[in-house]
C-alpha positions as CSV (number, residue, x, y, z in Angstrom):
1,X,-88.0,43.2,-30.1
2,X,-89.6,46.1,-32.2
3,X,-92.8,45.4,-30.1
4,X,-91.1,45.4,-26.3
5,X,-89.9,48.9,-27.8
6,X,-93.2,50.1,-29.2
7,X,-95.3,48.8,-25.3
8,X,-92.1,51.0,-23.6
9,X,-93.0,54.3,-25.9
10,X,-96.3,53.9,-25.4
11,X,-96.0,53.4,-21.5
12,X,-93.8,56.3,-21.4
13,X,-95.9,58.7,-23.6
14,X,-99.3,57.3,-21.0
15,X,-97.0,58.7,-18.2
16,X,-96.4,62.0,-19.8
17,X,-99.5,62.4,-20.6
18,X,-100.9,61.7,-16.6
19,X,-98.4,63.9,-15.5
20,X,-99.3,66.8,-17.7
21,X,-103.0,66.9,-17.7
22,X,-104.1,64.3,-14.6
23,X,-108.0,65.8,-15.0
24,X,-108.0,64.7,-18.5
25,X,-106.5,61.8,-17.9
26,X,-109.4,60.7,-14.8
27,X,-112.0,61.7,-17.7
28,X,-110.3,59.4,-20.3
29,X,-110.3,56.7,-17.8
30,X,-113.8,56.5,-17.4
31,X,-114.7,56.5,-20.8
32,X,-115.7,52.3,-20.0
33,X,-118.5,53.2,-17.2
34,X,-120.1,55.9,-20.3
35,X,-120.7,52.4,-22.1
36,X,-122.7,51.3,-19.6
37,X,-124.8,54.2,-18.9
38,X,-125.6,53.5,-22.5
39,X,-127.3,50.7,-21.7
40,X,-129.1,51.3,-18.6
41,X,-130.8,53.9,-20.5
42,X,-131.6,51.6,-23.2
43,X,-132.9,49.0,-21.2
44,X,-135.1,51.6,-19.1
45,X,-136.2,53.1,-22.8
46,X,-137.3,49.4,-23.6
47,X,-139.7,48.6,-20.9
48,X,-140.6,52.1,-20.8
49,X,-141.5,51.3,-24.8
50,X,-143.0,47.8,-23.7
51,X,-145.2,48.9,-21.3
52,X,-146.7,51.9,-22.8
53,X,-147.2,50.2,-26.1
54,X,-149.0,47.7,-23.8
55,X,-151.4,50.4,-22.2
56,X,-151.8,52.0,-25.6
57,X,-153.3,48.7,-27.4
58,X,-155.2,48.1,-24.3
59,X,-156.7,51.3,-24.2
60,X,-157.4,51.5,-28.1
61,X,-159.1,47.7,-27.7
62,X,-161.3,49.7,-24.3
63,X,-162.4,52.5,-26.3
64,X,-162.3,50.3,-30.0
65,X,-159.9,52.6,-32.1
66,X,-157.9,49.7,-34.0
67,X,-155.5,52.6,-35.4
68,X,-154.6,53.2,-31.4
69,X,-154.3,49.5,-30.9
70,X,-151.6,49.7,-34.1
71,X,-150.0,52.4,-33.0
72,X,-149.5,50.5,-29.7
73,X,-148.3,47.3,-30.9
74,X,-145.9,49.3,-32.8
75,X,-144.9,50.8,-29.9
76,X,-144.7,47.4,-27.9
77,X,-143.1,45.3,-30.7
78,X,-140.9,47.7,-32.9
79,X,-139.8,50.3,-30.6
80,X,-138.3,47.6,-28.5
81,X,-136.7,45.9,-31.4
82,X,-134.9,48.7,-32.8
83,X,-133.1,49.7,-29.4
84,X,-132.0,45.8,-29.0
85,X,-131.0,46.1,-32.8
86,X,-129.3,49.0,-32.0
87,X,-127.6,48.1,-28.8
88,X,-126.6,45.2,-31.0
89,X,-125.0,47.1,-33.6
90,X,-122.9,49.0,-31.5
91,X,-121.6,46.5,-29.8
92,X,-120.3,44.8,-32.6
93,X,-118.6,47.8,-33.7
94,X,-116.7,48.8,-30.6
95,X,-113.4,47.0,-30.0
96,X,-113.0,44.6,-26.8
């Protein structure tokens, strides 16, 4: 019963609250699609990562600079790992 009660508040406050400010309330709303912006640009940031590390340790092995060829299999292999792991994280965290 207490809960029935608490859904009708809440309903009612939602509707006070579109009816006061409706431009807030259209920003609010798409709060969701910011998510997934999130990981567009995370996925684009991980092939960019990917391939460049790929050209880097291709271009250190061409011109036979093994710290360039590090540096590029950093960029390939941990870069790309620490966005997923990130990614990851967050999505634990943030409720369903």
């Amino acid at each position: 019963m207490a809960r029935d009660e608490e859904q009708r508040r809440l309903a009612e406050i939602e509707r006070r609250f579109i009816e006061d400010d409706p431009v807030l309330a259209r920003r609010l709303a798409h709060l969701g699609s910011a998510r997934w912006a999130r990981r567009i640009v995370a996925v684009v940031l991980l092939l960019a990562s990917f391939v460049l590390g790929l050209a880097v340790v291709a271009f250190g092995a061409e011109v036979g600079v093994w710290p360039l060829s590090v540096a590029g299999f950093a960029l390939t292999v941990l870069v790309p790992t620490l966005i997923v792991w990130r990614v990851w994280v967050r999505g634990r965290g943030s409720p369903p």
